[in-house]
PyMOL Python script that loads the backbone (N, CA, C, O; Angstrom):
from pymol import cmd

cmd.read_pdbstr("""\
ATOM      1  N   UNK A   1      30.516  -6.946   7.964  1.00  0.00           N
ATOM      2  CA  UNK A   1      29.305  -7.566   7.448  1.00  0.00           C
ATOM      3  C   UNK A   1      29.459  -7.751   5.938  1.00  0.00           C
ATOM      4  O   UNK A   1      29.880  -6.807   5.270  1.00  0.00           O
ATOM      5  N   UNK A   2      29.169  -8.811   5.415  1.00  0.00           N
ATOM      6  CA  UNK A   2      29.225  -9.221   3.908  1.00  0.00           C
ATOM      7  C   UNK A   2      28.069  -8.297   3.437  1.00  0.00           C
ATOM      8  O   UNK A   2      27.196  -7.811   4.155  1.00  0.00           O
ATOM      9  N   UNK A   3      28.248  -8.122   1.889  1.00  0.00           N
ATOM     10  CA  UNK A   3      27.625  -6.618   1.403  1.00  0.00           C
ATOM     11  C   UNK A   3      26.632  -7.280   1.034  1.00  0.00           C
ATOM     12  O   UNK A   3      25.621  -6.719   1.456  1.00  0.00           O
ATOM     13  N   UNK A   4      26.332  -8.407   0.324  1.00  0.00           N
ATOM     14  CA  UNK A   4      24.916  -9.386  -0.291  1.00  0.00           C
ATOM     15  C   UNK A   4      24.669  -9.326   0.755  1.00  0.00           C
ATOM     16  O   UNK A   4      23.609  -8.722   0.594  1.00  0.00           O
ATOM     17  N   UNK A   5      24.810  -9.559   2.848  1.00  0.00           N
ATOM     18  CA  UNK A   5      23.797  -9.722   3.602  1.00  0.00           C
ATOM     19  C   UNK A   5      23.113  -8.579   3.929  1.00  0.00           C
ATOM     20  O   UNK A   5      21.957  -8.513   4.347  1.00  0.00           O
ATOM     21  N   UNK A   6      24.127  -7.394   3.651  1.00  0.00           N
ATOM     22  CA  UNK A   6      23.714  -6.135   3.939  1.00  0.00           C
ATOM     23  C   UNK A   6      22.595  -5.880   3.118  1.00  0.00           C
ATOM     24  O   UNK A   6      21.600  -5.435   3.690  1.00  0.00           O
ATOM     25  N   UNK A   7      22.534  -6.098   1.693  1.00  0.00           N
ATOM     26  CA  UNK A   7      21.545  -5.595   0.830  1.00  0.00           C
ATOM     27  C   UNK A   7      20.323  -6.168   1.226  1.00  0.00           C
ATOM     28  O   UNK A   7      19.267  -5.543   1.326  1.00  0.00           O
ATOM     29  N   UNK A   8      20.529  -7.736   1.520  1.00  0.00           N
ATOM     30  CA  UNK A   8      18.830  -8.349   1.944  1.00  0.00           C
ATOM     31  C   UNK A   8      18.655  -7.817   3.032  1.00  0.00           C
ATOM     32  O   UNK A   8      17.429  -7.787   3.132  1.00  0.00           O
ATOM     33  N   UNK A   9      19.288  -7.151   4.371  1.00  0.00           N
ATOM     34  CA  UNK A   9      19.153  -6.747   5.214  1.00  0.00           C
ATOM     35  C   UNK A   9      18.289  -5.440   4.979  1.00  0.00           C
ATOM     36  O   UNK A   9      17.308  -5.211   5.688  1.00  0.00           O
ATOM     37  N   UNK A  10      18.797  -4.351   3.671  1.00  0.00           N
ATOM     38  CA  UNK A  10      18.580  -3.295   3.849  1.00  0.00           C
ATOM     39  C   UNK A  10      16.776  -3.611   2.616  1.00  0.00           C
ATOM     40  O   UNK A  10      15.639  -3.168   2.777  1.00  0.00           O
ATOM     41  N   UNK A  11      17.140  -4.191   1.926  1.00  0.00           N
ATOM     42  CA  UNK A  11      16.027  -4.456   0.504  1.00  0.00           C
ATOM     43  C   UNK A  11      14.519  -5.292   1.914  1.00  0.00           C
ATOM     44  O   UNK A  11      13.335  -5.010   1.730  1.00  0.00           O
ATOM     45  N   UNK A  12      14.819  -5.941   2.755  1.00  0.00           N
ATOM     46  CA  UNK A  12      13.821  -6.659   3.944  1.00  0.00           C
ATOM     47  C   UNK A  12      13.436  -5.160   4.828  1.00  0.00           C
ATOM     48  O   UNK A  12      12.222  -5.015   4.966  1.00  0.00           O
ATOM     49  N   UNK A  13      14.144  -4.241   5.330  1.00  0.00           N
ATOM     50  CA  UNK A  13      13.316  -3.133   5.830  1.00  0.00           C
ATOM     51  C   UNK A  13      12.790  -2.345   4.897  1.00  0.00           C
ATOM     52  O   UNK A  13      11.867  -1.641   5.306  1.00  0.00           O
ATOM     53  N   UNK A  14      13.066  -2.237   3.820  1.00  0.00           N
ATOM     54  CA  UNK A  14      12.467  -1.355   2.632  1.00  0.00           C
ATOM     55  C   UNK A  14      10.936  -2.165   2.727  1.00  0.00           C
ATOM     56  O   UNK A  14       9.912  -1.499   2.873  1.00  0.00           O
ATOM     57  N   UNK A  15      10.902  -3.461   2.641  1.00  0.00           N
ATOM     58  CA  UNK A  15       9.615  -3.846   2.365  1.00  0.00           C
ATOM     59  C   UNK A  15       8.602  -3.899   3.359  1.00  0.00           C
ATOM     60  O   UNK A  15       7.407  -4.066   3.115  1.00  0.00           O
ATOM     61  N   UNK A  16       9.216  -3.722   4.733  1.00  0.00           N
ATOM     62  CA  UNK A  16       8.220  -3.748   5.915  1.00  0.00           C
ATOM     63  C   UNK A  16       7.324  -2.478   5.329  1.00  0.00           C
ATOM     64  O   UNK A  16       6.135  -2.760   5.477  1.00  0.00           O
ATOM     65  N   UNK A  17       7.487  -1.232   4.740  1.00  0.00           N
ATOM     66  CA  UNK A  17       6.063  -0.579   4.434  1.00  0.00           C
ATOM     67  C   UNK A  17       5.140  -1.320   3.841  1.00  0.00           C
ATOM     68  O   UNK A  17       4.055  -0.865   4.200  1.00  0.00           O
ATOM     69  N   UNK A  18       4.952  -2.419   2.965  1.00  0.00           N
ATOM     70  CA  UNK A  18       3.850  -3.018   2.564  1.00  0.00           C
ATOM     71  C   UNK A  18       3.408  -4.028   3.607  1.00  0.00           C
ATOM     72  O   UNK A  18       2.721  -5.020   3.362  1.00  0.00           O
ATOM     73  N   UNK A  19       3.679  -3.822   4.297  1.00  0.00           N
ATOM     74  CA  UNK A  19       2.841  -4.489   5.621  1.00  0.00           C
ATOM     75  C   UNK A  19       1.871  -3.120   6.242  1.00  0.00           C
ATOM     76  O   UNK A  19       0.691  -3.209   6.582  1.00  0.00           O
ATOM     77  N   UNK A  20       2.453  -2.259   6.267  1.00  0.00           N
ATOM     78  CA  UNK A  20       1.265  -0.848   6.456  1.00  0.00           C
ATOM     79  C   UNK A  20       0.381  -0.728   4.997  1.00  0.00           C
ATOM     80  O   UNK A  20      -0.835  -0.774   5.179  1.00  0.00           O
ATOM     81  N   UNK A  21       0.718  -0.613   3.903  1.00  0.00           N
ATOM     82  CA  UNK A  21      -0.495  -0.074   2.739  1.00  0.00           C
ATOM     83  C   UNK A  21      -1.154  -1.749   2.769  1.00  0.00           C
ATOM     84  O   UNK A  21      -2.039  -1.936   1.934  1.00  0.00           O
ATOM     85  N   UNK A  22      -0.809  -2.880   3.605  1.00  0.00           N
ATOM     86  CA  UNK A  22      -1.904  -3.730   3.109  1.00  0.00           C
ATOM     87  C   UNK A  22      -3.330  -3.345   4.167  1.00  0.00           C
ATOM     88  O   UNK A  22      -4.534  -3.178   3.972  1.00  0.00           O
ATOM     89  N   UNK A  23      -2.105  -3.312   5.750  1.00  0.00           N
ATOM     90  CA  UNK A  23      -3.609  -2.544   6.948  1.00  0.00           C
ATOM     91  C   UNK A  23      -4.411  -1.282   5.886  1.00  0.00           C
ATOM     92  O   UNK A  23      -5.636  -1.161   5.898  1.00  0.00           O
ATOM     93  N   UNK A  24      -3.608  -0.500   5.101  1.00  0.00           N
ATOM     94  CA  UNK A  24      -4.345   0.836   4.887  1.00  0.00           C
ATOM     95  C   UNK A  24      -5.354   0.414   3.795  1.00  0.00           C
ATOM     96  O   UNK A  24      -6.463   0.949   3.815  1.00  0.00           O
ATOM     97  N   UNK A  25      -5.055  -0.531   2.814  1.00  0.00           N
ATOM     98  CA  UNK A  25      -6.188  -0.975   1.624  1.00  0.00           C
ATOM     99  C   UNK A  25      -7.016  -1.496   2.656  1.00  0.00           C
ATOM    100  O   UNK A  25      -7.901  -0.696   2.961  1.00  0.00           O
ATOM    101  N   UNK A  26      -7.035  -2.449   3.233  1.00  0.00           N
ATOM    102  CA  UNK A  26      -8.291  -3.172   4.071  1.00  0.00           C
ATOM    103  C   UNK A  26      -9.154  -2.098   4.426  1.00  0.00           C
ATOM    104  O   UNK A  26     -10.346  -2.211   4.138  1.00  0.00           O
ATOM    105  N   UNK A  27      -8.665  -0.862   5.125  1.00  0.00           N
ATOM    106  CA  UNK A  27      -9.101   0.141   6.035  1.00  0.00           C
ATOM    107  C   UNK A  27     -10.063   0.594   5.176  1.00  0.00           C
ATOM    108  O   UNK A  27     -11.232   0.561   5.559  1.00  0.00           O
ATOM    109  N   UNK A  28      -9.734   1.110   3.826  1.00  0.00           N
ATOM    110  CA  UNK A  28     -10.154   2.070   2.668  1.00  0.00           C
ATOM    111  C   UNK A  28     -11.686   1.014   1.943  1.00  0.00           C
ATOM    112  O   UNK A  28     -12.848   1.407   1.850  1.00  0.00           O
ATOM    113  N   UNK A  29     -11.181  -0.215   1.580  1.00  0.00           N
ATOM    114  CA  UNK A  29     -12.265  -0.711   1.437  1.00  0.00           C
ATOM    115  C   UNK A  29     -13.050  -1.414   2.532  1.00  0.00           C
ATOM    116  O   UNK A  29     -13.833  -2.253   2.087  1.00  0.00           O
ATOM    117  N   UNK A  30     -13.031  -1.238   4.287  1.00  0.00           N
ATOM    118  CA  UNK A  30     -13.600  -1.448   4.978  1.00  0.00           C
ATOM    119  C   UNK A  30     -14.592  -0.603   4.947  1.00  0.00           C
ATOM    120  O   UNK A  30     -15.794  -0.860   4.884  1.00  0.00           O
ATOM    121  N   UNK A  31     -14.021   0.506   4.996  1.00  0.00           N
ATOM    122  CA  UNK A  31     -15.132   2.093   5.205  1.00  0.00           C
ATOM    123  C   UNK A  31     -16.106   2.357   3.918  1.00  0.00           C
ATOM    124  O   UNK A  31     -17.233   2.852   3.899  1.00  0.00           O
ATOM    125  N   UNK A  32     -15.332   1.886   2.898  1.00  0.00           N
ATOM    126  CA  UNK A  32     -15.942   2.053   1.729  1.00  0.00           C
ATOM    127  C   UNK A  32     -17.467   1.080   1.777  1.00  0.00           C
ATOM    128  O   UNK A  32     -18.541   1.603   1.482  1.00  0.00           O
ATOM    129  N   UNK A  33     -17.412   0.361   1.981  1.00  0.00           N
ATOM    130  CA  UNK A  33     -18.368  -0.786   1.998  1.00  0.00           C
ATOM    131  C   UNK A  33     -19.270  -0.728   2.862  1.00  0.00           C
ATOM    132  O   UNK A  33     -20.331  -1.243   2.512  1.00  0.00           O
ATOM    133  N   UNK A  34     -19.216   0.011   4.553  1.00  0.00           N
ATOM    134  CA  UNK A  34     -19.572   0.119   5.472  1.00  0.00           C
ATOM    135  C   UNK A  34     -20.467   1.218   5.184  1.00  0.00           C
ATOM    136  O   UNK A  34     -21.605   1.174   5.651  1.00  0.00           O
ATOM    137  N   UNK A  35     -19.888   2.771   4.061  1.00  0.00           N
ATOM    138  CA  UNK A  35     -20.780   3.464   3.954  1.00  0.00           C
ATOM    139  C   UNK A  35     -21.083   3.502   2.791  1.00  0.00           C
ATOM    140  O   UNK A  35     -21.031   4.661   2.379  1.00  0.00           O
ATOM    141  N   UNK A  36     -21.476   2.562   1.801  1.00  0.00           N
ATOM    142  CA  UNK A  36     -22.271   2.459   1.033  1.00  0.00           C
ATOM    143  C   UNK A  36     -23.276   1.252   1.512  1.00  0.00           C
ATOM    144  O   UNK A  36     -24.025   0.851   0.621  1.00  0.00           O
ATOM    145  N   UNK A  37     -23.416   0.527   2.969  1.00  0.00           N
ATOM    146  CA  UNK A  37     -24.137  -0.216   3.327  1.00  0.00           C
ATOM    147  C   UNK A  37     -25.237   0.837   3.956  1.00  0.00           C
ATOM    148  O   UNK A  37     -26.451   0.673   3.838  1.00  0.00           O
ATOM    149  N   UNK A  38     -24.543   2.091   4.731  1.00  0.00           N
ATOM    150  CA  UNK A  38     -25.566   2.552   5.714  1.00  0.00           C
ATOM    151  C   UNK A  38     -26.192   3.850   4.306  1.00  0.00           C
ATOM    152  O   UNK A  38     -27.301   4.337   4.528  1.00  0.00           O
ATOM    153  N   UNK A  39     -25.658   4.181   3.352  1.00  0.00           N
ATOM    154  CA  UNK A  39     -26.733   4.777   2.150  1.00  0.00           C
ATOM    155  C   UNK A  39     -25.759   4.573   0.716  1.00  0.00           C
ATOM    156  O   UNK A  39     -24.692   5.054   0.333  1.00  0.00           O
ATOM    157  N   UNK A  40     -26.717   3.621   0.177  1.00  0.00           N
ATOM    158  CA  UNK A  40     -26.638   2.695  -0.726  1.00  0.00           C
ATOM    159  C   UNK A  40     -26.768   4.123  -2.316  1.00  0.00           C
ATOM    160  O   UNK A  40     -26.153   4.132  -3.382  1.00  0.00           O
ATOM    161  N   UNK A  41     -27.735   5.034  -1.812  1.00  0.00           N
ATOM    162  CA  UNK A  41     -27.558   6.258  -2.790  1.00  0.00           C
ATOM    163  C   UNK A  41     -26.301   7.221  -3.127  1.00  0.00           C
ATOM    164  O   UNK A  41     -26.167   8.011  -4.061  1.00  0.00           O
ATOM    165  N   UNK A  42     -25.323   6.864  -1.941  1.00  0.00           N
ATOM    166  CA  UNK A  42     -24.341   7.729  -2.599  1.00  0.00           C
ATOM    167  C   UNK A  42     -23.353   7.327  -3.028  1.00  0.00           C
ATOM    168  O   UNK A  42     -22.293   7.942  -3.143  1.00  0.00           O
ATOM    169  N   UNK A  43     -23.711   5.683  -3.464  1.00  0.00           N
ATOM    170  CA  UNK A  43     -22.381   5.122  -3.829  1.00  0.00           C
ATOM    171  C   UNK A  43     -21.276   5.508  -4.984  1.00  0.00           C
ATOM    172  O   UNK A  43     -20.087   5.208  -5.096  1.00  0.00           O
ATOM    173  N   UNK A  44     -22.190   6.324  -5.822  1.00  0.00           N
ATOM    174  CA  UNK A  44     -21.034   7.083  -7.181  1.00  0.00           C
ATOM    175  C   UNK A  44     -20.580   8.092  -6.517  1.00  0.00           C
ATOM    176  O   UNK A  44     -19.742   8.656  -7.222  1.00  0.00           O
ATOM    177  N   UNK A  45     -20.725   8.699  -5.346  1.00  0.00           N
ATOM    178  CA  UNK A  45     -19.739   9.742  -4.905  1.00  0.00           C
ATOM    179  C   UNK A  45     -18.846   9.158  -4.251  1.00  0.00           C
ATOM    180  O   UNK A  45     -17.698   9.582  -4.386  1.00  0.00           O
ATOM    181  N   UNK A  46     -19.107   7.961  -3.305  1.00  0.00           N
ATOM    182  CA  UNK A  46     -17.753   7.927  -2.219  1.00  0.00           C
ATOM    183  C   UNK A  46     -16.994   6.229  -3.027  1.00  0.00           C
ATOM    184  O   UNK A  46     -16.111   5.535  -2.522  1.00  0.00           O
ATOM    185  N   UNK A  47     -17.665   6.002  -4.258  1.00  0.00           N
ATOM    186  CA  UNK A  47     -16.894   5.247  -4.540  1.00  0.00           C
ATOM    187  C   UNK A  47     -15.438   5.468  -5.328  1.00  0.00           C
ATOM    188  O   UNK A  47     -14.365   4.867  -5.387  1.00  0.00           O
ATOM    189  N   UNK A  48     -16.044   6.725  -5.923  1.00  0.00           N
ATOM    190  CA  UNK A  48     -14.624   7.379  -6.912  1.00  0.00           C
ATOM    191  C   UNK A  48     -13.713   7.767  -5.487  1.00  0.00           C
ATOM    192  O   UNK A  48     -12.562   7.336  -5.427  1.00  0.00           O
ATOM    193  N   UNK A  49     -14.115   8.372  -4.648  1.00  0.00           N
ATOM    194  CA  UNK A  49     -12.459   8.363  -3.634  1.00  0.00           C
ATOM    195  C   UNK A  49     -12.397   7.483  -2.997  1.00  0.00           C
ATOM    196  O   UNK A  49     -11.704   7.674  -1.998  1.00  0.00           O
ATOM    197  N   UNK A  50     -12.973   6.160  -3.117  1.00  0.00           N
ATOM    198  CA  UNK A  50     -12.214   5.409  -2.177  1.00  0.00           C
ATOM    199  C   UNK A  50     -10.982   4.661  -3.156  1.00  0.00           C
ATOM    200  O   UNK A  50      -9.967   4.270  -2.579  1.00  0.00           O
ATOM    201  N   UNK A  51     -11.118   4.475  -4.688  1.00  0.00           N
ATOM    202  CA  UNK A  51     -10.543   4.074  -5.271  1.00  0.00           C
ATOM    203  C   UNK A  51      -9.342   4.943  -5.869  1.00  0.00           C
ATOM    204  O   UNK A  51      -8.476   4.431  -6.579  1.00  0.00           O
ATOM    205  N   UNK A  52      -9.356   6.224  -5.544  1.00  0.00           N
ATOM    206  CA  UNK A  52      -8.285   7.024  -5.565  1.00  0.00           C
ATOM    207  C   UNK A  52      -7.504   7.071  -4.013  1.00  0.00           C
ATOM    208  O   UNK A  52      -6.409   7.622  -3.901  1.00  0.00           O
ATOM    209  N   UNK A  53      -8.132   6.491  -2.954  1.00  0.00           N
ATOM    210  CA  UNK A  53      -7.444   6.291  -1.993  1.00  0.00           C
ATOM    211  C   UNK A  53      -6.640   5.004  -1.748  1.00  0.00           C
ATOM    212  O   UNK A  53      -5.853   4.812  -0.821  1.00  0.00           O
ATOM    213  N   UNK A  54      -6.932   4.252  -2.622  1.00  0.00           N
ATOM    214  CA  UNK A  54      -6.767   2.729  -3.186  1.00  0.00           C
ATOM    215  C   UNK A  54      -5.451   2.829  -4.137  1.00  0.00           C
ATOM    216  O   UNK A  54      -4.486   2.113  -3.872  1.00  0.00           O
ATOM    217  N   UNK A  55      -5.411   3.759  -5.297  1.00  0.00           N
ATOM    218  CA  UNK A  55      -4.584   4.038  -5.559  1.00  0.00           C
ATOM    219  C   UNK A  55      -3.283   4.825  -5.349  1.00  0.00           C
ATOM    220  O   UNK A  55      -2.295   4.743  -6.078  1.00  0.00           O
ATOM    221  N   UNK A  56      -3.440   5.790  -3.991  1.00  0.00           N
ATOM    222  CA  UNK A  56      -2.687   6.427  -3.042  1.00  0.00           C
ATOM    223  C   UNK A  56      -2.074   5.578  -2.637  1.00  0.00           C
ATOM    224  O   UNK A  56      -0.852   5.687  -2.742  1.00  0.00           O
ATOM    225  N   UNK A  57      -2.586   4.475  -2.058  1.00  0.00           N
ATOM    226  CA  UNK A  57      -1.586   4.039  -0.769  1.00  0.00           C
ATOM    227  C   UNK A  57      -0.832   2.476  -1.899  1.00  0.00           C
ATOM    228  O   UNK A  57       0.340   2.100  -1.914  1.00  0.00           O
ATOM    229  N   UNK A  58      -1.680   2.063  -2.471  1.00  0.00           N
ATOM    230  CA  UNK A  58      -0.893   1.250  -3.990  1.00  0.00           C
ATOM    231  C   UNK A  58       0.226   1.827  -4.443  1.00  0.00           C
ATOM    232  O   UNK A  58       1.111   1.127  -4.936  1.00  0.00           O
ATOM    233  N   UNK A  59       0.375   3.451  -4.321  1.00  0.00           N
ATOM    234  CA  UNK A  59       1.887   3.706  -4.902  1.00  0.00           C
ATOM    235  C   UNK A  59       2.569   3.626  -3.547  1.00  0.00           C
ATOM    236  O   UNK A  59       3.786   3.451  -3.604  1.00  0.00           O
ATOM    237  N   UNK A  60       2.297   3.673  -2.945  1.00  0.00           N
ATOM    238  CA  UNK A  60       3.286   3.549  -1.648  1.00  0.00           C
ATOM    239  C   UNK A  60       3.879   1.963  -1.482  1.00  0.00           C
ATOM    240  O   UNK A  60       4.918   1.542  -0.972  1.00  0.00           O
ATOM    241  N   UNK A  61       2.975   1.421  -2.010  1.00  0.00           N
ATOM    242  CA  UNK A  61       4.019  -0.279  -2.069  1.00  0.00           C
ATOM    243  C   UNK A  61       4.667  -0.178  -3.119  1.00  0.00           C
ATOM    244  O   UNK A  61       5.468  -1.088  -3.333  1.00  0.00           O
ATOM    245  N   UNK A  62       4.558   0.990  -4.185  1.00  0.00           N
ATOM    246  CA  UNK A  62       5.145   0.461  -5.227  1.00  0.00           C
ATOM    247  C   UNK A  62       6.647   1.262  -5.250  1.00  0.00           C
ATOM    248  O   UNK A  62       7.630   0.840  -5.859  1.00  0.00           O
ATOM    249  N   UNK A  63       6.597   2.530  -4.436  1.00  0.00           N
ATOM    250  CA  UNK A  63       7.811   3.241  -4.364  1.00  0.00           C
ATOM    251  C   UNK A  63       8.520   2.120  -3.266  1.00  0.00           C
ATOM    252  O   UNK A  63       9.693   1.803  -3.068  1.00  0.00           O
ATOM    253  N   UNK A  64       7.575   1.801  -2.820  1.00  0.00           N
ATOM    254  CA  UNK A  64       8.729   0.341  -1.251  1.00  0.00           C
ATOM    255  C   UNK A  64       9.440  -0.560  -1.846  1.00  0.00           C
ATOM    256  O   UNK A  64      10.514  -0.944  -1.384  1.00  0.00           O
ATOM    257  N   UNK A  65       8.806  -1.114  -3.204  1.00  0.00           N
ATOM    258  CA  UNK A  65       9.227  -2.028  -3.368  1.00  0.00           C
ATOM    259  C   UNK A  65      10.053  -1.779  -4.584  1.00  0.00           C
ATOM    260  O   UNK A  65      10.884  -2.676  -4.723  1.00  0.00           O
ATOM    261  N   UNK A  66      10.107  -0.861  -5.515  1.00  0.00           N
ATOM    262  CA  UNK A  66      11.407   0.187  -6.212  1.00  0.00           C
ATOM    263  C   UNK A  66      12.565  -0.016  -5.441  1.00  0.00           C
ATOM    264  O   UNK A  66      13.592  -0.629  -5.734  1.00  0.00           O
ATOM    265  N   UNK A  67      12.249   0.602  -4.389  1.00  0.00           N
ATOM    266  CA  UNK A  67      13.377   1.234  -3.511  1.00  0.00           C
ATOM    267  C   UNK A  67      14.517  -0.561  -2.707  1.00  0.00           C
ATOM    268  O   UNK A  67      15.693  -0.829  -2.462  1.00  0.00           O
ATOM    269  N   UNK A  68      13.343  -1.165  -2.630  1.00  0.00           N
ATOM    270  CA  UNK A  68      13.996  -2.568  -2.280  1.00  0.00           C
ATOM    271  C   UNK A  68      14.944  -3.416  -3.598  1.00  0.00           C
ATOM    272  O   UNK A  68      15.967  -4.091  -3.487  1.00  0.00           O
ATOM    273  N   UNK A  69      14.169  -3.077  -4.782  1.00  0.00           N
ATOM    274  CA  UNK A  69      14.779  -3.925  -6.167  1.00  0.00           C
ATOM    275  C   UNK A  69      16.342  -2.682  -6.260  1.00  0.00           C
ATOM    276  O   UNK A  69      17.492  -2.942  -6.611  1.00  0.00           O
ATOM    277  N   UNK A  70      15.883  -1.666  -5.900  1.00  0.00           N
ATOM    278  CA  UNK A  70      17.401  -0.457  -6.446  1.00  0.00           C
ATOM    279  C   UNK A  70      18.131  -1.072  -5.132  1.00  0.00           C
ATOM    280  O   UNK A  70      19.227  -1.219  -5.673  1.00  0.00           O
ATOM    281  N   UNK A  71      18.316  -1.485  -3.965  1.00  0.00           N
ATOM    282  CA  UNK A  71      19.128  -2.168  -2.821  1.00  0.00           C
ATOM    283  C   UNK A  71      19.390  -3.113  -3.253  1.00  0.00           C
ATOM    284  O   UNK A  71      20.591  -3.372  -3.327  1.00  0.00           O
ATOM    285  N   UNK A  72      18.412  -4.089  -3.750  1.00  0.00           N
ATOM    286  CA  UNK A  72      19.302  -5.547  -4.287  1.00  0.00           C
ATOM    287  C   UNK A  72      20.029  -5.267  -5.531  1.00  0.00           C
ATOM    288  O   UNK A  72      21.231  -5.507  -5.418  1.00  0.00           O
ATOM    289  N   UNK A  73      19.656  -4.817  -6.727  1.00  0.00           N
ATOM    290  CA  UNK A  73      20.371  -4.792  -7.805  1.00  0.00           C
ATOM    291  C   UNK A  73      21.365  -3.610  -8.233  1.00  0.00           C
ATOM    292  O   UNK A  73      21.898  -3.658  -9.341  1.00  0.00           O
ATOM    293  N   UNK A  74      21.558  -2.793  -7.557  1.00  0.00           N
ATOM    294  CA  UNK A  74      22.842  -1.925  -7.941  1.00  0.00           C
ATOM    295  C   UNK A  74      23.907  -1.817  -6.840  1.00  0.00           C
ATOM    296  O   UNK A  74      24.935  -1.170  -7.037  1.00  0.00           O
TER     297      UNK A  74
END
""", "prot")
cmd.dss("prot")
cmd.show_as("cartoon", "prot")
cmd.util.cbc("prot")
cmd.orient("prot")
């Protein structure tokens, strides 16, 4: 196997995780929205973790997609 096909080969499964943290952001601000619809009073509590859960799964595309640029370029 030629080594440039290998790398897009290997740098293309690295990136299939951001196909999961995009389902998991939708999820995070689905729920988020859903329960600040059913009590609109506690929105300064469950809004600070949904946006730290927002930022959880945001590093997870960002270590995916590290890990894909270190396969193509070294």
């Amino acid at each position: 196997m030629d080594p440039v096909a290998a790398k897009a080969l290997g740098a293309g499964i690295a990136v299939i995780a951001l196909a999961g943290v995009g389902v998991g952001i939708g999820n995070i601000f689905s729920s988020l929205v859903n329960s600040i619809a059913r009590n609109p009073s506690s929105r300064d509590q469950v809004f600070g973790i949904g946006i730290l859960g927002f930022a959880l799964t945001e590093a997870v595309a960002l270590f995916a997609l590290l890990i894909a640029f270190l396969i193509l370029f070294t």
